[in-house]
C-alpha positions in Angstrom: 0.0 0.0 0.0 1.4 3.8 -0.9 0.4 6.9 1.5 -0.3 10.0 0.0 0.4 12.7 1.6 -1.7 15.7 0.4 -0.5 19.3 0.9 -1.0 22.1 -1.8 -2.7 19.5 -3.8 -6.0 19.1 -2.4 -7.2 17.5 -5.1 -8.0 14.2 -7.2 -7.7 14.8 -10.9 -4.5 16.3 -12.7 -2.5 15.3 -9.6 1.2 13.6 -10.0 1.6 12.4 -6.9 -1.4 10.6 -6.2 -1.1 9.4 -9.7 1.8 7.5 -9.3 1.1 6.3 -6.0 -2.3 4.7 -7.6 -0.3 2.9 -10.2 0.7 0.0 -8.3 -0.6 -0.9 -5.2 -3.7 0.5 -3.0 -3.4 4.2 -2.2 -4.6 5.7 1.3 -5.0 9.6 1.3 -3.8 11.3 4.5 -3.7 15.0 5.6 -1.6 15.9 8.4 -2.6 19.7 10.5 1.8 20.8 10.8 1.2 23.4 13.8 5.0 24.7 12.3 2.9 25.8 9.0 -0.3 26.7 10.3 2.2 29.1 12.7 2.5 31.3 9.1 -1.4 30.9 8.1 -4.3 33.7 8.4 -7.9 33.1 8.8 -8.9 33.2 5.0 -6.5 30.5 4.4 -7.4 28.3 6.8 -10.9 29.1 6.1 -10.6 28.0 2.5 -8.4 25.2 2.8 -10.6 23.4 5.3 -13.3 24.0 2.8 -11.1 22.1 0.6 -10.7 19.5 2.8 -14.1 19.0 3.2 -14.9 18.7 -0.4 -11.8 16.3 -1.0 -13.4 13.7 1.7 -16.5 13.9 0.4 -14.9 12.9 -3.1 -13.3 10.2 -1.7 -15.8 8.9 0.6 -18.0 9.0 -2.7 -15.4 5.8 -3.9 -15.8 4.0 -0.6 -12.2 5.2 0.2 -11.8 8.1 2.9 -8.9 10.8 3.3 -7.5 10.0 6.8 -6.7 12.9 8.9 -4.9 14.3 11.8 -3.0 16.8 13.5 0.9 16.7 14.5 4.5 16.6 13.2 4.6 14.8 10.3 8.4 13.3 11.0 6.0 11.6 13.9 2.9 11.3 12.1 3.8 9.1 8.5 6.1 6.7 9.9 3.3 6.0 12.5 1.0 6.0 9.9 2.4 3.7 6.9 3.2 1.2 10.6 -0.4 1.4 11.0 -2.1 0.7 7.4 1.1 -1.7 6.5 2.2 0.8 3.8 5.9 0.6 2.3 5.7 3.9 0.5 4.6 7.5 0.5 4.6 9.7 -2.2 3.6 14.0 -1.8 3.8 16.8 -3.9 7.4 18.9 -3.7 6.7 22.4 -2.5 10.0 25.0 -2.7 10.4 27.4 0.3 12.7 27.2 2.6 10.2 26.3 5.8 8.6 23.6 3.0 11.8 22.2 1.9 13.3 22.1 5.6 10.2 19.8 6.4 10.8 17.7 3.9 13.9 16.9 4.5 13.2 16.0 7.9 10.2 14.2 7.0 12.3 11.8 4.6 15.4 11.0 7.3 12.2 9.9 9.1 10.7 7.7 6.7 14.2 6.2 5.9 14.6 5.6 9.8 11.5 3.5 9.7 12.9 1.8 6.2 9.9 3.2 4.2 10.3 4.6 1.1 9.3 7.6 0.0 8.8 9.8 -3.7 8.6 13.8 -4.2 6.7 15.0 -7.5 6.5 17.7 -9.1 3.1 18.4 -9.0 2.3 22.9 -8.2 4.5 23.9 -11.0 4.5 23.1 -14.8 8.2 23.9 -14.6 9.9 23.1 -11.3 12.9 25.2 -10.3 16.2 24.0 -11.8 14.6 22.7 -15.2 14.7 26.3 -16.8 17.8 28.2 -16.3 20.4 30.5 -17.6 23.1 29.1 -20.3 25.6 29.2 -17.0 22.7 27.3 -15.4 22.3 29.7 -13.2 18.5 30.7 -11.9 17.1 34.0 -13.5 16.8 37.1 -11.7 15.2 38.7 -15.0 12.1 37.8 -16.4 11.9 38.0 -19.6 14.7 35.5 -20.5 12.8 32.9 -18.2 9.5 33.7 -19.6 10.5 33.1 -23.2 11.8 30.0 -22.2 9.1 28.8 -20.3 6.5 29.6 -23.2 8.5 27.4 -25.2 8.9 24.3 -22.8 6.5 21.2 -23.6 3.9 20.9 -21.0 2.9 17.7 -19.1 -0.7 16.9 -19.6 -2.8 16.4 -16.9 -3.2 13.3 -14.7 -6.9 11.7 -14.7 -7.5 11.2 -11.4 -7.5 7.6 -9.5 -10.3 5.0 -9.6 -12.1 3.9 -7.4 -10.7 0.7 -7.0 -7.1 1.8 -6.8 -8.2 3.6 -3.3 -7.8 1.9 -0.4 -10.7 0.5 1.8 -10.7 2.8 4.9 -13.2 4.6 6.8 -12.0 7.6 9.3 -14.3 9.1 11.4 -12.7 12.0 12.3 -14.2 15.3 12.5 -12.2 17.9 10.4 -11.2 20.9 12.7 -12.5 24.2 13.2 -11.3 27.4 12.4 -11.5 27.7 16.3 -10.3 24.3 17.5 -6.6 25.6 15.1 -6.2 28.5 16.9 -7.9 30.9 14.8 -10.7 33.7 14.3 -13.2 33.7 11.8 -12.2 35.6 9.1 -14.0 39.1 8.2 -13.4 38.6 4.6 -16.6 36.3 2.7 -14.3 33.3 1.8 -14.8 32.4 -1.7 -15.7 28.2 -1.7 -12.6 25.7 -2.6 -12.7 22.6 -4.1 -12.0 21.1 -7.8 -15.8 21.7 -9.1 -16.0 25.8 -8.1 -12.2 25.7 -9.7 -13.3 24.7 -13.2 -16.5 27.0 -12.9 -14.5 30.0 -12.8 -12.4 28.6 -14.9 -14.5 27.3 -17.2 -15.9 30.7 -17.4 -13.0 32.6 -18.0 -12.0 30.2 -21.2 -15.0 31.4 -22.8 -14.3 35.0 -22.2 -12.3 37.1 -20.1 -9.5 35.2 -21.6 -9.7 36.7 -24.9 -9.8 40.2 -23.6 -7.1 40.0 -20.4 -4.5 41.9 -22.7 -6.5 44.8 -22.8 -8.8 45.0 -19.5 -7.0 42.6 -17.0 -5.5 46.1 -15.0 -9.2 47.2 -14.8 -10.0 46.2 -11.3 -13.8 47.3 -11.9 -14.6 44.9 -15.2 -13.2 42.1 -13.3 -11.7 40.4 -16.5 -9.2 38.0 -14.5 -9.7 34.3 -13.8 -10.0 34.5 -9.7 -8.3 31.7 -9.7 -5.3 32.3 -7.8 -6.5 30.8 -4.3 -7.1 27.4 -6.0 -3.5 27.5 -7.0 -2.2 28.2 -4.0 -3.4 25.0 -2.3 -3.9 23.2 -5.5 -7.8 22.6 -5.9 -7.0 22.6 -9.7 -4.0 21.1 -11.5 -1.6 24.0 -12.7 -1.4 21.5 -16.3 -5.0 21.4 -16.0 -5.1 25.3 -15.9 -2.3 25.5 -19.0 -4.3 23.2 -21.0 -7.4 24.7 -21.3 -5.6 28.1 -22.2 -3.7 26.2 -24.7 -7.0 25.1 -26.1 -8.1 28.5 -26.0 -5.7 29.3 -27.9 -5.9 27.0 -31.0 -9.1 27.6 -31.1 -8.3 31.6 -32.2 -6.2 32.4 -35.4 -2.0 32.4 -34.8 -1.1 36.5 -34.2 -4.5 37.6 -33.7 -5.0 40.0 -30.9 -7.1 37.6 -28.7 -4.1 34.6 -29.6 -2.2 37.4 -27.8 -4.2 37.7 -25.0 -4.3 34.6 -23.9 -0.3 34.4 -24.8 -0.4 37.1 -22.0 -2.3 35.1 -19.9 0.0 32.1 -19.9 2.5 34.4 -19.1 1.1 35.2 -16.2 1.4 31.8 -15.1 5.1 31.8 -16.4 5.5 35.1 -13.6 4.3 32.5 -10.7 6.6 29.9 -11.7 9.6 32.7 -12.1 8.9 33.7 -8.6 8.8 30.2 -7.6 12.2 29.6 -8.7 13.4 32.5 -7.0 12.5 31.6 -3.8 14.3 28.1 -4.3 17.5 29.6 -5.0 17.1 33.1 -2.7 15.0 31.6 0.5 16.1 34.2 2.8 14.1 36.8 0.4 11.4 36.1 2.9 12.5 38.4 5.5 15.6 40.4 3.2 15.8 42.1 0.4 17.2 40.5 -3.3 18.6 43.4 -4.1 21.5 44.6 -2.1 22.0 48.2 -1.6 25.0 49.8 -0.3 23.5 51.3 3.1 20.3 50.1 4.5 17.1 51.9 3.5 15.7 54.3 5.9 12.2 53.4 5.9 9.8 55.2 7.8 8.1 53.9 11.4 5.0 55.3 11.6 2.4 53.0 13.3 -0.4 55.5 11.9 0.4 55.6 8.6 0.8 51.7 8.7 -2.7 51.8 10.5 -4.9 54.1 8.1 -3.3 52.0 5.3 -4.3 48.5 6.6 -7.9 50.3 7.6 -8.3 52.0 3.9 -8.6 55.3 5.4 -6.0 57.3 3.6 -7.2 59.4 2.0 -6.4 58.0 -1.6 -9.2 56.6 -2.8 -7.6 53.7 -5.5 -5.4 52.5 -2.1 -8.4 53.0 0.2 -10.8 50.9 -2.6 -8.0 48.1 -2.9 -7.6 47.7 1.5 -10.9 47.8 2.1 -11.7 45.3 -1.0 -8.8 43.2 0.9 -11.1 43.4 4.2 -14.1 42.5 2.6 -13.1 39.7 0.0 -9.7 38.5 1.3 -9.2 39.4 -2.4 -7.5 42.3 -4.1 -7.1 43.1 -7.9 -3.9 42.7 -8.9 -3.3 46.2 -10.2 -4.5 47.4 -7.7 -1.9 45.2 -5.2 1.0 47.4 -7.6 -0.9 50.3 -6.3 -1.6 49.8 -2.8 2.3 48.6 -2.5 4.0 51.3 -3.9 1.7 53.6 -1.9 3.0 52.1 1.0 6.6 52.1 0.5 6.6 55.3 -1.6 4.7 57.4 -0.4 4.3 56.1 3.4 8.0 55.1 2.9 7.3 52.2 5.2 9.1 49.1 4.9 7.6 46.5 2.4 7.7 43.7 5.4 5.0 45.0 7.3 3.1 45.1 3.6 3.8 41.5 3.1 2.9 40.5 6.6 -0.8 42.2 6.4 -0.8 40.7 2.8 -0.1 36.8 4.3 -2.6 37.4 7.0 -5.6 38.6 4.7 -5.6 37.1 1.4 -7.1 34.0 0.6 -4.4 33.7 -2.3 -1.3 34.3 -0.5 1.7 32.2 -1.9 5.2 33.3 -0.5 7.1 33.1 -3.9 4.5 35.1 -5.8 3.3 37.4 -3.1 7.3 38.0 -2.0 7.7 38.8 -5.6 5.1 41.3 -6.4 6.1 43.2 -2.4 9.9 43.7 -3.3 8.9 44.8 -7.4 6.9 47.4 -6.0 9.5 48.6 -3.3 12.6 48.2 -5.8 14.1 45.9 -3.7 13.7 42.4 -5.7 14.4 40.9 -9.2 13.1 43.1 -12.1 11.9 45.8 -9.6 10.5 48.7 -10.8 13.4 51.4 -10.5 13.6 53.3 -7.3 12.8 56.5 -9.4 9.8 55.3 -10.8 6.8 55.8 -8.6 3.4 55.4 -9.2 1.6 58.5 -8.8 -2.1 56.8 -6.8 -4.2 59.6 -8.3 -2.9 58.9 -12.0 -3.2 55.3 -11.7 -7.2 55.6 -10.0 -7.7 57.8 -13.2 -6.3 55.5 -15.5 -7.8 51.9 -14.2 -10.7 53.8 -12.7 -12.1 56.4 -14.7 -15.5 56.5 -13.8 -14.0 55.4 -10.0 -16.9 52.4 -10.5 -13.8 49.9 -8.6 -14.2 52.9 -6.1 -17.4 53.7 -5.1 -18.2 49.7 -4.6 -15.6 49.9 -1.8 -15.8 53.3 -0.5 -19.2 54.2 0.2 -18.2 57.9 1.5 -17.5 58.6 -2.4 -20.9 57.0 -3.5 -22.5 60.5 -4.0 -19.2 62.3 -5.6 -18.5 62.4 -9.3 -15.3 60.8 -10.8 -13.7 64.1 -11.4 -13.4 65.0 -7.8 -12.6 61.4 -6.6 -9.7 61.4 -8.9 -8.6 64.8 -7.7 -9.1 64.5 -4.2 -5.2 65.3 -3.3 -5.9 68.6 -5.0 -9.7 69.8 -3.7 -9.5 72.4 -1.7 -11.3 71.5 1.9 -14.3 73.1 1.2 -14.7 71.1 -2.4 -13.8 67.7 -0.3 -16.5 68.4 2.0 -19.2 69.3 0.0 -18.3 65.6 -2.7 -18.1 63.7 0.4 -18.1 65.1 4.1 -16.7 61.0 5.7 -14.5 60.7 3.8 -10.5 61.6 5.0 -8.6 64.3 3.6 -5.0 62.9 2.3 -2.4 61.6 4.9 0.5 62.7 2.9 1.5 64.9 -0.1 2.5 62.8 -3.2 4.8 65.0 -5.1 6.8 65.4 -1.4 6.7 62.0 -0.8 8.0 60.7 -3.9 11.3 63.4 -3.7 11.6 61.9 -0.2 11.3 58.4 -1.4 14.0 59.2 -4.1 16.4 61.0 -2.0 15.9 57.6 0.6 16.8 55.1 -2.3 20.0 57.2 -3.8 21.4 57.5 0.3 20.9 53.7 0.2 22.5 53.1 -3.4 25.2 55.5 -2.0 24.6 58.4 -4.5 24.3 61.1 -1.8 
């Protein structure tokens, strides 16, 4: 009999692991609660993956099989369990940060103390770290080098998924958890529901449309024309191949060059910028808490509890930033344009350190994934690979404007503007107080001055390059 041990692949079809652990002998599905992960988790996360969990039984328990789970160290935990069911093997998914890759390693000297084998897969990645790399066979630290690669690499189609009698006979009583029972709140944020079916809905829905016009209106926070499925990534509710081959599907089915072939071209690279960040975090694991980028002095960044609290609270003053935080409070969700926004506005303007960004960012989304979220954090503050240059600052009024224009993203999230027009909403920084209180008499006058924040910002990054 093989374990499989399920982690960010809480799923039955298109999964490699539980593929090849199917082949040969009876599979049993476990799930082990690590208190060392759950020690990095939010609410939304938890929320959603028990969700997940729950659905994953039932699919399971569907095929007279059950997925077996329990709480503890998994060096402790699979050893005890493959004693227990008589199993000589167990096979999981690889994952690549450094807490991840730490736990696996320890989790394997175990299994080999108890002489039972054991098999990583890739299985969260089309392209694991190490497969695409520089001619030097170095990682990549830009982009579009590994993207073009990556675009070019044959994919693996997906797995089906096990049947039914390649599962083994079990039956596990156990409750699954609550939220409470782990140690954590409810969330605020409506959780959006997990599981394989809801991920093929959305995406399902987004093959037959938004796909073909993401090149154009993905940076649109208020049309909504991206594929929401991001969260299902993260803990693997739907195969990654099964994700790349309905856009390549998508794609055959438009003529070669044509500007929706593009836009879903732009979509799969999309998916190329997780996997880059993936493979970033393999090689660079300290990036969690450091910066990629070394500069010559350390940056001064700003402490100003505050600041860092009207930010988190969407009460700035801004009313893109104030839209995207509050959206973040209410959905566990946030556009990805607007995340460019809300993070530059935070280290720019705020010039507060991107850390305490990250750190809200992990606690609220439902989505966060350390590669991609570390990534997108460091970009914005010019401290990571292919960062936006210290000198180039987004201006939060220009980009609400641009994304925004009829502030429709806005006035869902910040009801204060409800009753003012676009004009005014996207000139807020410059009404006088009189004009702010007439539009909208709730809503917070600006915390900071842009154009003095962004020479202040400037002047912070050349000290720390050394330039003055």
């Amino acid at each position: 009999m093989y374990l499989h041990w399920h982690r960010r692949d809480l799923r039955a079809a298109d999964n490699a692991g539980l593929a090849r652990a199917s082949a040969d002998d009876p599979v049993l599905p476990v799930f082990v609660f690590d208190s060392d992960v759950l020690a990095h988790a939010g609410p939304p996360r938890v929320s959603f993956m028990l969700d997940a969990l729950e659905r994953l039984r039932a699919w399971y328990r569907e095929r007279d099989s059950d997925l077996v789970v329990t709480h503890g160290d998994p060096r402790e935990v699979l050893p005890d369990l493959a004693t227990e069911y008589g199993a000589d093997r167990v096979t999981w998914g690889k994952d690549y940060s450094g807490l991840a890759r730490e736990r696996d390693a320890a989790v394997r000297r175990a299994l080999d103390g108890a002489d039972v084998a054991r098999e990583a897969v890739q299985n969260a990645v089309c392209h694991e770290p190490g497969e695409i790399t520089t001619n030097d066979g170095d990682p990549y630290s830009v982009f579009t080098y590994f993207g073009r690669k990556w675009q070019d690499r044959e994919k693996q189609v997906p797995y089906d998924p096990p049947a039914a009698g390649a599962l083994a006979e079990v039956d596990d009583d156990t409750p699954l958890p609550t939220l409470e029972e782990l140690g954590f709140d409810e969330p605020e944020a409506d959780i959006p529901p997990a599981g394989t079916e809801p991920a093929r809905e959305l995406l399902d829905a987004f093959l037959d449309d938004g796909i073909y016009r993401y090149d154009d209106r993905r940076d649109y926070p208020a049309e909504e024309c991206t594929s929401r499925l991001s969260a299902h990534l993260k803990y693997g509710t739907i195969g990654i191949r099964e994700v790349y081959e309905g856009t390549a599907e998508a794609r055959s089915a438009v003529e070669p060059g044509s500007e929706r072939d593009e836009s879903v071209a732009e979509f799969q690279s999309q998916l190329a910028w997780r996997e880059f960040y993936t493979q970033v975090l393999f090689a660079n694991p300290n990036v969690v808490t450091e910066n990629y980028k070394a500069y010559e002095r350390p940056i001064q960044w700003n402490d100003d509890p505050e600041a860092l609290q009207a930010w988190k609270d969407g009460e700035t003053g801004y009313p893109i930033v104030d839209a995207g935080m509050r959206q973040l409070r209410e959905e566990a969700f946030m556009h990805n344009r607007v995340r460019m926004i809300v993070a530059s506005f935070l280290t720019k303007d705020l010039l507060i350190d991107w850390r305490e960004g990250y750190d809200w960012f992990r606690e609220k989304l439902v989505d966060h994934d350390t590669g991609n979220d570390n990534g997108g954090w460091q970009w914005a503050a010019s401290t990571g690979t292919d960062a936006q240059p210290y000198f180039r600052i987004f201006n939060p009024m220009t980009q609400g404007e641009r994304y925004d224009p009829d502030a429709e993203y806005i006035k869902r999230y910040v009801p204060e503007l409800r009753d003012a027009g676009a004009e005014i909403i996207h000139e807020w920084h410059e009404a006088s107080l009189t004009q702010r209180r007439s539009a909208a008499p709730d809503y917070p006058d600006p915390i900071v001055d842009h154009s003095e924040r962004r020479e202040e910002a400037i002047e912070m990054f050349e000290v720390a390059r050394g330039d003055s």
